[in-house]
Backbone as JSON, one array per atom type, in Angstrom:
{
  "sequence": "XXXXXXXXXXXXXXXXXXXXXXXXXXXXXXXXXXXXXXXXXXXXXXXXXXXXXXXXXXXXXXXXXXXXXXXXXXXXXXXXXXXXXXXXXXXXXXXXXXXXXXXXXXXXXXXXXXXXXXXXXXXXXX",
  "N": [[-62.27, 133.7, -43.22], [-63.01, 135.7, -44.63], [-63.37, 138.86, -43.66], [-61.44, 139.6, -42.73], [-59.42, 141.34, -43.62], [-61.12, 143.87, -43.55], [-62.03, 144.06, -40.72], [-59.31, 144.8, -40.18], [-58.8, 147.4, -41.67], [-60.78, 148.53, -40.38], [-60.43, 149.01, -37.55], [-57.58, 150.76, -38.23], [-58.22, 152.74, -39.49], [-60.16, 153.78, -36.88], [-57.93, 153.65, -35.36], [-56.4, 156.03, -36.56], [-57.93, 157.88, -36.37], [-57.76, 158.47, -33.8], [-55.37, 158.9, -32.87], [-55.4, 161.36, -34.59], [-56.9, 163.01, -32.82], [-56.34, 163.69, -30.45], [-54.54, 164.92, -28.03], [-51.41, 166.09, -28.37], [-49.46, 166.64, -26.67], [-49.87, 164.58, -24.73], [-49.57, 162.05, -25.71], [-48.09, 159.31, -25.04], [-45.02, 157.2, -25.83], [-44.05, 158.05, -28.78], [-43.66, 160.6, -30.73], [-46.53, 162.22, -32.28], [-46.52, 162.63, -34.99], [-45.04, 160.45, -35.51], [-46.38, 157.85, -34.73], [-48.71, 158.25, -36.58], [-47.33, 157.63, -38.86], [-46.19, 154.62, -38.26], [-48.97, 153.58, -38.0], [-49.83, 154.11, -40.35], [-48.01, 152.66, -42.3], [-47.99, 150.04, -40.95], [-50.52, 148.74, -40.94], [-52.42, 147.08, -39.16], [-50.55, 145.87, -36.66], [-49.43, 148.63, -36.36], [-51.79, 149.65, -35.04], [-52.58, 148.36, -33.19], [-50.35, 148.57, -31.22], [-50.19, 151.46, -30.63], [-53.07, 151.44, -29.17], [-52.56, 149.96, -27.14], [-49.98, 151.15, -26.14], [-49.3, 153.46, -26.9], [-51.82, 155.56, -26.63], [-53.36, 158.27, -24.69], [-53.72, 158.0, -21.3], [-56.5, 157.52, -20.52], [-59.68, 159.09, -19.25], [-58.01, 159.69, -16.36], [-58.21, 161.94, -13.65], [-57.23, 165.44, -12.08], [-55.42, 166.58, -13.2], [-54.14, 168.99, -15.46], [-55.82, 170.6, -17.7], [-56.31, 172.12, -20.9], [-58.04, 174.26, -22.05], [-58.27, 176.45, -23.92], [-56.31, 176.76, -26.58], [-53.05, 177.87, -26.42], [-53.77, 179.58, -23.84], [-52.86, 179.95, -21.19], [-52.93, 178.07, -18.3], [-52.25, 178.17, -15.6], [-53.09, 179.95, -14.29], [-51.9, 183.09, -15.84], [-49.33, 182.5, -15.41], [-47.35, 181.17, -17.13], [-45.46, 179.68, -17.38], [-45.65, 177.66, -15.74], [-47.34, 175.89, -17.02], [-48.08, 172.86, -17.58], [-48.01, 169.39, -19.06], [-49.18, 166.87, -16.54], [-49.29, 168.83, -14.32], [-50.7, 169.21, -11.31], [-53.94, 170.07, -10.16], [-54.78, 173.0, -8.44], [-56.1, 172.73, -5.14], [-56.77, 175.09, -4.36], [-57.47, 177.6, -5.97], [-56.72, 180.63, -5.56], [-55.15, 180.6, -3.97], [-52.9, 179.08, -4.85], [-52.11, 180.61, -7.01], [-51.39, 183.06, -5.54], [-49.04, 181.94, -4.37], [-47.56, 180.9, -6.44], [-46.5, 183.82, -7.91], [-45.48, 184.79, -5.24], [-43.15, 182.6, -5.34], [-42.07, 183.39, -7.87], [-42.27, 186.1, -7.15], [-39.31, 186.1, -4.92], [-37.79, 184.66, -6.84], [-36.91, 186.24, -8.41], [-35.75, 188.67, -6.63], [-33.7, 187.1, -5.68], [-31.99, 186.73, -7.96], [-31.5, 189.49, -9.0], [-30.09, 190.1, -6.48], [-27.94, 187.95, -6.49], [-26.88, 189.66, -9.3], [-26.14, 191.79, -7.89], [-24.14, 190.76, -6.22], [-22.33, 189.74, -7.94], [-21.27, 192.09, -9.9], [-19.89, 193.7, -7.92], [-18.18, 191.36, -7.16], [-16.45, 191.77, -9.59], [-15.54, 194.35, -9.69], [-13.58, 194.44, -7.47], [-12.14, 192.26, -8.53], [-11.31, 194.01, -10.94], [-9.99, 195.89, -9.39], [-7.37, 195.16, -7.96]],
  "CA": [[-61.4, 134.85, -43.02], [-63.07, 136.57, -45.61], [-63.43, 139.68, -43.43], [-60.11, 140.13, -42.15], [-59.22, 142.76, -44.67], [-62.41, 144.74, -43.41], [-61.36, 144.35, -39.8], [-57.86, 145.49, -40.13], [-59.34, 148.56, -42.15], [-61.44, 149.46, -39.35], [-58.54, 148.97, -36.93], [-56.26, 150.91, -38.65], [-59.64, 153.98, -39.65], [-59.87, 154.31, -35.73], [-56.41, 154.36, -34.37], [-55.71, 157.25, -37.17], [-58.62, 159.31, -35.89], [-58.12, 158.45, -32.21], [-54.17, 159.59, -33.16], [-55.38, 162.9, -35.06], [-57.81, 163.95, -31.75], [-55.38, 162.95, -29.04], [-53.93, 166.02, -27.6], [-49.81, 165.67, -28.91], [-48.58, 166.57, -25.22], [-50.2, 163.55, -23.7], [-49.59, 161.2, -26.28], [-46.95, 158.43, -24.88], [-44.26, 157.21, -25.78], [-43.53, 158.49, -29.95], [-44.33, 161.65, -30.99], [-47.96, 161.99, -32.58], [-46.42, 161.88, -35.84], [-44.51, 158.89, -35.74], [-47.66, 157.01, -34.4], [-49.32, 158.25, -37.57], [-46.48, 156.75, -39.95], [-46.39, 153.4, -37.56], [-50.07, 152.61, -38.44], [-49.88, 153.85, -41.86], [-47.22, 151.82, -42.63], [-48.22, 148.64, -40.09], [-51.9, 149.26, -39.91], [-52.68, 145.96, -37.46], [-49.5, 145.38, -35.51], [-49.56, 149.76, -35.25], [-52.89, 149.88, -34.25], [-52.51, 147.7, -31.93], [-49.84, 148.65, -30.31], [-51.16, 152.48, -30.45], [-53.72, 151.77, -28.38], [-51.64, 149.39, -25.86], [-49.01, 151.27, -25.25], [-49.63, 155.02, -27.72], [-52.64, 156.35, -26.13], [-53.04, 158.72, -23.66], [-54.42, 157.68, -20.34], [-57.49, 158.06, -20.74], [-60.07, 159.15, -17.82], [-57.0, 160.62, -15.35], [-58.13, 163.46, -13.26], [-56.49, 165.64, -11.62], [-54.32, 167.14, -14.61], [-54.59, 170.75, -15.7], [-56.56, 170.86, -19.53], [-56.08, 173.01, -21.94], [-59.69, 174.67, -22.5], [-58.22, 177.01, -25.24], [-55.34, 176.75, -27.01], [-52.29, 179.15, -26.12], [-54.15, 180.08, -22.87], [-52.02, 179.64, -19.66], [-53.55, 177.43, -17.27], [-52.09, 178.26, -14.5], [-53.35, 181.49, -14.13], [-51.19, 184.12, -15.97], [-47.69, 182.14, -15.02], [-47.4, 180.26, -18.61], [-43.68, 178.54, -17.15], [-45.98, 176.51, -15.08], [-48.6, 175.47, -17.38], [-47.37, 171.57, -18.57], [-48.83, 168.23, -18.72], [-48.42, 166.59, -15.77], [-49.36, 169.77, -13.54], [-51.88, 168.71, -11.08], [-54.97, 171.44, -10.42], [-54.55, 173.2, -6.79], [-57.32, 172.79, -4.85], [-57.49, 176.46, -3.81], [-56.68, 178.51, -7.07], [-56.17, 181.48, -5.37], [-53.94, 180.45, -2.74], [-52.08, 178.88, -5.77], [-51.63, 181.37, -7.47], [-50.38, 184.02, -4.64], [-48.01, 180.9, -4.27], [-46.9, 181.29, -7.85], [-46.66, 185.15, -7.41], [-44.26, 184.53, -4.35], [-42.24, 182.21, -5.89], [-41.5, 184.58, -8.41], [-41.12, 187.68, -6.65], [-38.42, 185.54, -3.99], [-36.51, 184.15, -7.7], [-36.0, 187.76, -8.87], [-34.79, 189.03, -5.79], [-32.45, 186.46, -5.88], [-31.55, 187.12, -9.61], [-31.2, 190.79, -8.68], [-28.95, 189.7, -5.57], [-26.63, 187.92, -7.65], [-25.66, 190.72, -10.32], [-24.98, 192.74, -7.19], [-22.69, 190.26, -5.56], [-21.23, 189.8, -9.5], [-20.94, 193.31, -9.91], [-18.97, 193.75, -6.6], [-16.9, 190.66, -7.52], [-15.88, 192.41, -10.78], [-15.01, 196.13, -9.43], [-12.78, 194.02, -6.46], [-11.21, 191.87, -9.26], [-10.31, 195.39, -11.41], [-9.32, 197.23, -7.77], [-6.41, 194.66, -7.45]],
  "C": [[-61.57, 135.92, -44.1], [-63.03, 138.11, -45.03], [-62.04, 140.0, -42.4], [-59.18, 141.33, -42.76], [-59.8, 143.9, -43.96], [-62.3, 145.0, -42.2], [-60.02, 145.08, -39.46], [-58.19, 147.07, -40.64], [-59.65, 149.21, -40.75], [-60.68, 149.63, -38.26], [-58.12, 150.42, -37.14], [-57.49, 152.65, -38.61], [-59.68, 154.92, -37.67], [-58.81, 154.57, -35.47], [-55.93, 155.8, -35.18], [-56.95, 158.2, -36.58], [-58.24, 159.45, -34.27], [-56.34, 159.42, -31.88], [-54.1, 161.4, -33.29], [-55.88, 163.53, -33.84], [-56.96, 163.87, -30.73], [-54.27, 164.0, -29.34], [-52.21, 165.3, -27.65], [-49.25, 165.94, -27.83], [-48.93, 165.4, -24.57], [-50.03, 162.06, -24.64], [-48.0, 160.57, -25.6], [-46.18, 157.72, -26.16], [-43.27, 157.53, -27.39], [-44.54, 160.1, -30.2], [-45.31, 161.35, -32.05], [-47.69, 161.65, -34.59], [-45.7, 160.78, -36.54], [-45.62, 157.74, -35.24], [-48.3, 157.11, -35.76], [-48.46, 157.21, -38.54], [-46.55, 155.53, -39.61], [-47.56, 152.87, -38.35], [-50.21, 152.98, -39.81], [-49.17, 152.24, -42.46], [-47.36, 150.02, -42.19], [-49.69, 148.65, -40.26], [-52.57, 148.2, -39.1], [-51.32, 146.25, -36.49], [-49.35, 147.57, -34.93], [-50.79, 150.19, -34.9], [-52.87, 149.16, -33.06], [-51.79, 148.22, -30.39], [-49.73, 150.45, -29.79], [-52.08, 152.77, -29.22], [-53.19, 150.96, -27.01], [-50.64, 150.48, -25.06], [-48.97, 153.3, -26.17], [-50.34, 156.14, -26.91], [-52.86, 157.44, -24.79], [-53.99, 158.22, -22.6], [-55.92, 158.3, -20.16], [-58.33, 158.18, -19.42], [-59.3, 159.59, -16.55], [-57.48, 161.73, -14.82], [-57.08, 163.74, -12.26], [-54.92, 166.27, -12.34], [-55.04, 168.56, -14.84], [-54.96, 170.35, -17.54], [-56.18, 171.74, -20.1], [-57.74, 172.92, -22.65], [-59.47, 175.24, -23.69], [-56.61, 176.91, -25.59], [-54.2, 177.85, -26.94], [-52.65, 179.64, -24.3], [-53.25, 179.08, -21.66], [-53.09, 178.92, -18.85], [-53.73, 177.88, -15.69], [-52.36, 180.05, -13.75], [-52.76, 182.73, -14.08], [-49.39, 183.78, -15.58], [-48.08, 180.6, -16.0], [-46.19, 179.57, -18.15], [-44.41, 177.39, -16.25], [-47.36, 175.28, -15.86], [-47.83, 174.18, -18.37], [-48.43, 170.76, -18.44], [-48.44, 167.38, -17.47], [-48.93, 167.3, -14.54], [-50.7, 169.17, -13.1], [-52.68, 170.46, -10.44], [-54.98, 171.16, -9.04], [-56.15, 173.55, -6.67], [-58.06, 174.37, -4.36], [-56.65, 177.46, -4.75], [-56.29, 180.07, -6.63], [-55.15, 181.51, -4.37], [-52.4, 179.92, -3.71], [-51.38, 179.95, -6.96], [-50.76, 182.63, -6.77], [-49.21, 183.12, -4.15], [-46.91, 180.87, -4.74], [-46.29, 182.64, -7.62], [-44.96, 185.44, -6.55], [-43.14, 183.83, -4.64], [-41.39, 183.21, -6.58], [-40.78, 185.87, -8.37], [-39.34, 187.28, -5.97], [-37.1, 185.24, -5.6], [-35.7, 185.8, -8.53], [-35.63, 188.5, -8.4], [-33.66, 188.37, -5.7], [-31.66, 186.49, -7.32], [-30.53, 188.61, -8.92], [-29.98, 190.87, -7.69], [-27.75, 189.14, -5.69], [-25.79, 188.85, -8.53], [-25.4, 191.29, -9.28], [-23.6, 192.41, -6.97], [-21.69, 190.05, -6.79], [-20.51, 191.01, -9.66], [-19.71, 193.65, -9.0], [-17.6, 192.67, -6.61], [-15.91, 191.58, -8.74], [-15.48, 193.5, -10.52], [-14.12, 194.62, -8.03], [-11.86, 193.29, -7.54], [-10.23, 193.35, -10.17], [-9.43, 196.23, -10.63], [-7.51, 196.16, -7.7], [-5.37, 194.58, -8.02]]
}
Protein backbone atom coordinates (compact mmCIF):
# COMPACT_ATOMS: atom_id res chain seq x y z
CA UNK A 1 0.00 0.00 0.00
CA UNK A 2 2.90 1.94 -0.53
CA UNK A 3 1.21 3.87 -3.35
CA UNK A 4 -1.93 4.80 -1.87
CA UNK A 5 -0.79 8.27 -1.02
CA UNK A 6 0.11 8.69 -4.85
CA UNK A 7 -3.29 7.42 -5.91
CA UNK A 8 -5.36 9.57 -3.73
CA UNK A 9 -3.12 12.57 -5.03
CA UNK A 10 -4.01 11.81 -8.46
CA UNK A 11 -7.66 11.39 -7.49
CA UNK A 12 -7.97 14.38 -5.78
CA UNK A 13 -5.30 16.48 -9.00
CA UNK A 14 -8.18 15.37 -11.45
CA UNK A 15 -11.43 15.96 -9.74
CA UNK A 16 -9.98 19.70 -8.99
CA UNK A 17 -9.28 20.26 -12.66
CA UNK A 18 -12.34 18.38 -13.94
CA UNK A 19 -14.23 20.89 -11.10
CA UNK A 20 -12.28 24.13 -12.38
CA UNK A 21 -13.35 23.24 -16.38
CA UNK A 22 -16.89 22.13 -15.69
CA UNK A 23 -19.18 24.81 -16.79
CA UNK A 24 -20.77 26.15 -12.99
CA UNK A 25 -24.45 26.05 -14.52
CA UNK A 26 -24.33 22.36 -15.17
CA UNK A 27 -22.55 21.32 -12.30
CA UNK A 28 -25.08 19.13 -9.96
CA UNK A 29 -26.00 19.13 -7.01
CA UNK A 30 -23.38 21.90 -4.79
CA UNK A 31 -22.34 24.85 -6.18
CA UNK A 32 -18.84 24.63 -8.05
CA UNK A 33 -17.31 26.10 -5.12
CA UNK A 34 -18.35 23.94 -2.50
CA UNK A 35 -17.22 20.89 -4.64
CA UNK A 36 -13.83 22.59 -4.65
CA UNK A 37 -13.69 22.89 -0.67
CA UNK A 38 -15.30 19.10 -0.43
CA UNK A 39 -12.22 17.62 -2.23
CA UNK A 40 -9.83 19.96 -0.77
CA UNK A 41 -10.76 19.17 2.44
CA UNK A 42 -11.80 15.18 1.74
CA UNK A 43 -9.64 14.60 -1.26
CA UNK A 44 -10.75 10.59 -1.70
CA UNK A 45 -14.22 10.34 -0.24
CA UNK A 46 -14.75 14.15 -2.35
CA UNK A 47 -13.40 12.94 -5.32
CA UNK A 48 -15.23 10.31 -5.36
CA UNK A 49 -18.26 11.39 -4.76
CA UNK A 50 -17.63 14.48 -7.31
CA UNK A 51 -17.53 12.40 -9.95
CA UNK A 52 -20.58 10.02 -8.80
CA UNK A 53 -22.88 12.25 -8.09
CA UNK A 54 -20.91 16.27 -8.82
CA UNK A 55 -20.31 16.04 -12.43
CA UNK A 56 -22.15 17.20 -15.10
CA UNK A 57 -23.72 14.75 -17.44
CA UNK A 58 -21.50 14.33 -19.58
CA UNK A 59 -22.18 13.56 -23.49
CA UNK A 60 -26.15 14.93 -23.30
CA UNK A 61 -27.26 16.43 -26.50
CA UNK A 62 -29.75 18.30 -27.18
CA UNK A 63 -28.97 21.29 -24.66
CA UNK A 64 -28.27 24.81 -25.84
CA UNK A 65 -24.09 25.64 -25.20
CA UNK A 66 -22.72 28.52 -24.49
CA UNK A 67 -20.13 29.14 -27.49
CA UNK A 68 -19.16 32.59 -25.98
CA UNK A 69 -19.63 33.80 -22.84
CA UNK A 70 -22.45 36.53 -22.21
CA UNK A 71 -23.83 35.71 -25.71
CA UNK A 72 -27.61 34.85 -25.75
CA UNK A 73 -28.29 31.61 -27.18
CA UNK A 74 -31.41 31.84 -28.02
CA UNK A 75 -31.15 34.23 -30.54
CA UNK A 76 -31.34 37.84 -29.15
CA UNK A 77 -34.14 36.77 -26.30
CA UNK A 78 -31.41 36.39 -23.30
CA UNK A 79 -34.76 35.44 -20.69
CA UNK A 80 -34.71 32.25 -22.58
CA UNK A 81 -31.19 31.34 -22.73
CA UNK A 82 -30.74 28.62 -19.49
CA UNK A 83 -29.41 25.26 -18.98
CA UNK A 84 -31.79 22.91 -19.58
CA UNK A 85 -33.17 24.72 -22.86
CA UNK A 86 -33.36 22.20 -25.53
CA UNK A 87 -32.12 23.51 -29.30
CA UNK A 88 -35.32 23.98 -31.75
CA UNK A 89 -35.01 22.14 -34.61
CA UNK A 90 -36.00 25.02 -36.91
CA UNK A 91 -34.19 28.20 -35.45
CA UNK A 92 -36.06 30.43 -37.33
CA UNK A 93 -39.42 29.27 -36.72
CA UNK A 94 -38.15 29.43 -33.05
CA UNK A 95 -37.34 32.36 -32.89
CA UNK A 96 -40.52 34.14 -34.71
CA UNK A 97 -42.06 31.91 -31.85
CA UNK A 98 -40.06 33.80 -29.28
CA UNK A 99 -40.88 37.18 -31.04
CA UNK A 100 -44.69 36.27 -30.72
CA UNK A 101 -44.61 35.31 -27.43
CA UNK A 102 -43.35 38.50 -26.56
CA UNK A 103 -45.20 40.79 -28.62
CA UNK A 104 -48.77 38.75 -27.21
CA UNK A 105 -47.04 39.33 -23.21
CA UNK A 106 -46.77 43.11 -23.79
CA UNK A 107 -50.01 43.55 -25.16
CA UNK A 108 -51.22 41.96 -22.32
CA UNK A 109 -48.98 44.08 -19.94
CA UNK A 110 -50.23 47.15 -21.81
CA UNK A 111 -53.96 45.77 -21.42
CA UNK A 112 -53.69 45.56 -17.85
CA UNK A 113 -52.50 49.26 -16.93
CA UNK A 114 -55.50 50.20 -19.04
CA UNK A 115 -58.00 48.09 -17.21
CA UNK A 116 -55.88 49.45 -13.81
CA UNK A 117 -56.04 52.81 -14.92
CA UNK A 118 -59.86 52.65 -15.52
CA UNK A 119 -60.22 50.80 -12.18
CA UNK A 120 -58.52 53.78 -10.44
CA UNK A 121 -60.42 56.90 -12.19
CA UNK A 122 -63.94 54.64 -11.30
CA UNK A 123 -62.62 54.14 -7.70
CA UNK A 124 -61.84 58.27 -7.44
CA UNK A 125 -65.41 58.96 -9.53
CA UNK A 126 -67.29 57.41 -6.50
Amino acid sequence: MPYLGLIVLVVMIAALIDIVSSDDALVRGLPRWAWLLLVIVLPLVGSVVWFVAGRPVAGFSGRVGRDRPGQASAMGFPEYDHPGRFVPQDPEADAAFLKQVRERAEAQRRQGEIERRRRVERERGQ
